[in-house]
N, C-alpha and C positions, 0 to 999 in steps of 0.2 A: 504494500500500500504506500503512496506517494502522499506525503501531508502538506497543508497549507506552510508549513515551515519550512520544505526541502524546496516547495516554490519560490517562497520569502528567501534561500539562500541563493537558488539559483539567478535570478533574479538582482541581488548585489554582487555575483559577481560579472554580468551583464554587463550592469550600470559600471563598474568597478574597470572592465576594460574597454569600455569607451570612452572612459576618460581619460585610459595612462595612452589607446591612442591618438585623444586631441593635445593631449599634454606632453607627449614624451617621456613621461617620466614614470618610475613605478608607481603604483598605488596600495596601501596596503591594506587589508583587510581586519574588519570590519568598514567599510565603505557607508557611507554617511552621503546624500545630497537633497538637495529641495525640488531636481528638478524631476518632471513627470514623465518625460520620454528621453531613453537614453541616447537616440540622436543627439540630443541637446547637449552635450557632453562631447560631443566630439564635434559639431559643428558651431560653438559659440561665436557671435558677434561681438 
C-alpha cells in the first residue's frame, strides 16, 4: 500500500530537484518552498 506520506515524500523530492536544477546548486533534504508548481522552481523570473 502507497500512503499519503510516501506521496508527500515523493513529491519534495520533485520540488527539491527543480530547484538544485534552476539553481545549480545542491539542495538538501528536507526541502521547504511556498511555491505551488515545481516548474516554478526552475523557471523563476
Amino acid at each position: 500500500m502507497v500512503t499519503g506520506e510516501d506521496g508527500k515524500a515523493v513529491l519534495e523530492v520533485i520540488f527539491a530537484a527543480y530547484e538544485s536544477a534552476g539553481t545549480g546548486h545542491k539542495v538538501s533534504l528536507p526541502f521547504k518552498t511556498d511555491v505551488d508548481k515545481p516548474y516554478k522552481l526552475w523557471k523563476r523570473e
